[in-house]
N, C-alpha and C positions, 0 to 999 in steps of 0.2 A: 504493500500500500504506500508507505512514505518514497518507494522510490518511483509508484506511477504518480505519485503527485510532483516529486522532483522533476521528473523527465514533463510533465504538463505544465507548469510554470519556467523550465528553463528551455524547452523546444518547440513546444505548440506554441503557448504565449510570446516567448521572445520571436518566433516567426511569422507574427500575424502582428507584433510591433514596427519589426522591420518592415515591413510593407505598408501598415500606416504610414510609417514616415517618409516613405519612398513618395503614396501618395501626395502626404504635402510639402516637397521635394520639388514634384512632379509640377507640381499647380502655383508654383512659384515662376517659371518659365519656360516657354516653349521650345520642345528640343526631339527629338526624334524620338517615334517609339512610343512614345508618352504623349501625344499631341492632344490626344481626345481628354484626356485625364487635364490637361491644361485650359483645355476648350470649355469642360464643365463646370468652370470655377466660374467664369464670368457667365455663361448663359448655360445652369442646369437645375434640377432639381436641391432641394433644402440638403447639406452635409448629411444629417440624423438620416437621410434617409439614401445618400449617396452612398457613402461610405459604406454600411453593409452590404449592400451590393456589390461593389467594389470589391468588395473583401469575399464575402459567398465561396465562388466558384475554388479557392485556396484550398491546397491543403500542405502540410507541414512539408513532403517530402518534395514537394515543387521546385525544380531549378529557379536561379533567378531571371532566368531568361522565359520561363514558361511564366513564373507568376506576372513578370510586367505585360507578357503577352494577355493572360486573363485580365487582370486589370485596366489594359487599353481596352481589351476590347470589349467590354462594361461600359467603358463612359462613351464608347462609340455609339454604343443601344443606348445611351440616356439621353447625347446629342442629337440624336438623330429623333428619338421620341420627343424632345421639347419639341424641336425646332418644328418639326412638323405637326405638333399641337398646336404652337403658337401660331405659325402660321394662316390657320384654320378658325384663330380667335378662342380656345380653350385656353381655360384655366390653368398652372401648373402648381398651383400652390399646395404644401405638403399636406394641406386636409382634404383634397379631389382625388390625390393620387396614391393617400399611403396605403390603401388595401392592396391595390396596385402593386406595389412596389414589395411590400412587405411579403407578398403572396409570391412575386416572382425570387425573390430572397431562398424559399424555401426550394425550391423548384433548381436553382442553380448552385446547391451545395455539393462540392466535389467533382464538380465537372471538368470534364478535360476537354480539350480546346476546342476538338470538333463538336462535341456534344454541347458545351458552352454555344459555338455561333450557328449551330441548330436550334437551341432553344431559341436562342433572340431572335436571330432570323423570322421563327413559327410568329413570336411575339410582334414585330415589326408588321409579317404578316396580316396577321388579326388587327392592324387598328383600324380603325375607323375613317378616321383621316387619309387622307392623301395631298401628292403634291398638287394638284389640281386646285388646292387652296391659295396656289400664289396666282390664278389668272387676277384675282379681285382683291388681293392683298395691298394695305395701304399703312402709311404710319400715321399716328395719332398722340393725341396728346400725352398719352399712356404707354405707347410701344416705342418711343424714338430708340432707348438705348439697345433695344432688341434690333432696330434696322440696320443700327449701326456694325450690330456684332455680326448681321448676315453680311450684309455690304460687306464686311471687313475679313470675313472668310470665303466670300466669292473673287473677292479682290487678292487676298492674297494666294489662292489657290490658282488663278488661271496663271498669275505673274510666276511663281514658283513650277507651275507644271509648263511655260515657256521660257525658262531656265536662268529668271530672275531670284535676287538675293533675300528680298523682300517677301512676308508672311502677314500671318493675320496678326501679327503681335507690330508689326510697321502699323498698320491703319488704325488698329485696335484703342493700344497704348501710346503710341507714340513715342514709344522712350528716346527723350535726346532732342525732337525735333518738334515742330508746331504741331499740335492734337489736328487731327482729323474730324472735320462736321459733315451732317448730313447737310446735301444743296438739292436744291431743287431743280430741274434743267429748265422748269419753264419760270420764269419770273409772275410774282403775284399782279397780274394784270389781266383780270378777265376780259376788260376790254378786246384784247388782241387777241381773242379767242371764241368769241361771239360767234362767229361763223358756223362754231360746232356745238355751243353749249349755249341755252336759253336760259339756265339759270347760275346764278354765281356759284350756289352751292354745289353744284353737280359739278363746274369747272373747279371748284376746291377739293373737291374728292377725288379725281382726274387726278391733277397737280402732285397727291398725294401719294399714289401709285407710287409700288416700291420700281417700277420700269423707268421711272420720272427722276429716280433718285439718282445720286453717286455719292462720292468721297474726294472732299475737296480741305487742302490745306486752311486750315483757320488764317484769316486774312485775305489769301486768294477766296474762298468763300463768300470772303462782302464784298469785293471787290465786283465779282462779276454778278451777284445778285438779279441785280435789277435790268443786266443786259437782256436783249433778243436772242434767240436762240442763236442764231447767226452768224452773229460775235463772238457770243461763246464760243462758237466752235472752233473758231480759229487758236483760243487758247487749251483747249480741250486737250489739244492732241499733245503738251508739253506734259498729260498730268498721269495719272496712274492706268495702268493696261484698259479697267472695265471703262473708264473717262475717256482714255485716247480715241476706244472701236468703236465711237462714233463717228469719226472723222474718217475720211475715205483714205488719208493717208498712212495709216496704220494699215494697211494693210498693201504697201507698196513696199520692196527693199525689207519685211521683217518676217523673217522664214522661220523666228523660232514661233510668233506669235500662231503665224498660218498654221504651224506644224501642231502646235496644241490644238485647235481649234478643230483641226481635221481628225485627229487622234482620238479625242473627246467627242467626237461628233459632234458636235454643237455650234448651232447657225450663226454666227457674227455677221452683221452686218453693219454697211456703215450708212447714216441717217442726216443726208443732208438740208431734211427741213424735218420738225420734231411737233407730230399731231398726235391727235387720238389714236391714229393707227400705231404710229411708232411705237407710243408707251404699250403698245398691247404687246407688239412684237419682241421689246425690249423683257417684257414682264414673261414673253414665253423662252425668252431664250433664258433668264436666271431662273425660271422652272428647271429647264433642260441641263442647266452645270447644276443645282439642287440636287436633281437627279444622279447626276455623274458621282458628288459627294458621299452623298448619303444614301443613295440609291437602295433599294431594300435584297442587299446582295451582302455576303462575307467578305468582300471585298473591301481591304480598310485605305480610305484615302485620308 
């Protein structure tokens, strides 16, 4: 007896320490491996109900290479379930979801990898939700720092996978350099839009469209505010990958950007005047890298 209590306080418990702490290691900054685990600090579910998850699938005798693998690939099913709740306009808060969670908790005790991204998979599966939520997804007074954190992982996902230095922790955090805001690409002037909207309000919902949005340097931000599209666009193409592919010239002379694009499958296009149609087209092509991300596959991006 005293020496299975030894061996359960000096190898079970110190082994499921060390990975807590790898955890919040992990969620400190973003570094290979570990990404998802980094991702769900700023947009996931409440710790109390992260963390045993997180933890679940462990068991003592796990290499450290298998358990950071179980552990990514947990906060990947948690990123992928907000995002795609919120999305959608649900709730994440830890009293809608902790049957939820607490139930899958059980469900993935000792599982080994495959069995692990089988379950989630099935779980992914089953929800409800789909990406289908972003044709009419918009931000509000409620979700900005949510659009930022998509903005900031589509942006820094297409730049990294056409073999720029830059990640979601450039757009996110900004460490070092002016923060990043959300901009609007059309300026608040329903006037200049009357052609297509009869009422203000409907052009303010339009406007809001996450297709409508980017990520633009604090400063450069005000500056170009209030311009025409038009304008804009001419500085457009100095600013980050998802900013640039609107301008036609982004896609002249840059073989890494075409080469991603084509890779990914995903329609880029460039938009030399910016209507109703565009933001729609715009809103369907960050469905389509949504997809590529988070896609409901084992596939860890």
């Amino acid at each position: 007896m005293p020496g299975e209590f030894t061996t359960f306080v000096h190898d079970k418990m110190g082994y499921y320490l060390r990975a807590y702490l790898e955890i919040l290691e992990a969620q400190k900054v973003e570094k290979s491996g570990w990404e998802h685990v980094f991702y769900i600090k700023f947009w996931g579910i409440a710790p109390s109900l992260a963390f045993p998850l997180m933890l679940a699938p462990l068991i003592s005798t796990d290499s450290p290479e298998v358990r950071r693998q179980k552990i990514n690939e947990v906060a990947r099913y948690i990123e992928t379930f907000v995002v795609c709740r919120f999305i959608n306009f649900k709730n994440n808060g830890a009293s809608s979801i902790r049957y939820t969670i607490y139930t899958l908790v059980k469900e993935l005790r000792g599982k080994d990898i495959d069995s692990l991204q089988t379950v989630l998979q099935g779980k992914l599966d089953q929800m409800d939700e789909s990406w289908d939520g972003l044709a009419e997804f918009r931000m509000h007074s409620q979700n900005r720092w949510f659009v930022k954190f998509l903005l900031s992982r589509i942006t820094g996902y297409i730049e990294q996978q056409s073999g720029a230095s830059t990640s979601f922790t450039t757009y996110y955090a900004s460490p070092g350099t002016k923060p990043f805001e959300v901009e609007h690409i059309w300026a608040d002037k329903f006037a200049e839009h009357q052609n297509e909207f009869n009422h203000q309000n409907d052009f303010a919902n339009y406007r809001n469209r996450i297709g409508g949005l980017v990520l633009l340097p604090k400063g450069t931000n005000q500056s170009y505010g209030d311009m025409p599209y038009t304008h804009k666009l001419e500085h457009y193409i100095k600013e980050n990958l998802w900013v640039k592919s609107l301008h036609p010239k982004a896609y002249q002379n840059n073989p890494n950007f075409l080469a991603m694009a084509q890779a990914l499958a995903v329609k880029f296009k460039a938009h030399k005047s910016f209507t109703k149609a565009d933001i729609d087209e715009r809103q369907a092509l960050l469905q389509s890298i949504c997809e590529v991300i988070w896609g409901r596959s084992n596939k860890s991006n």
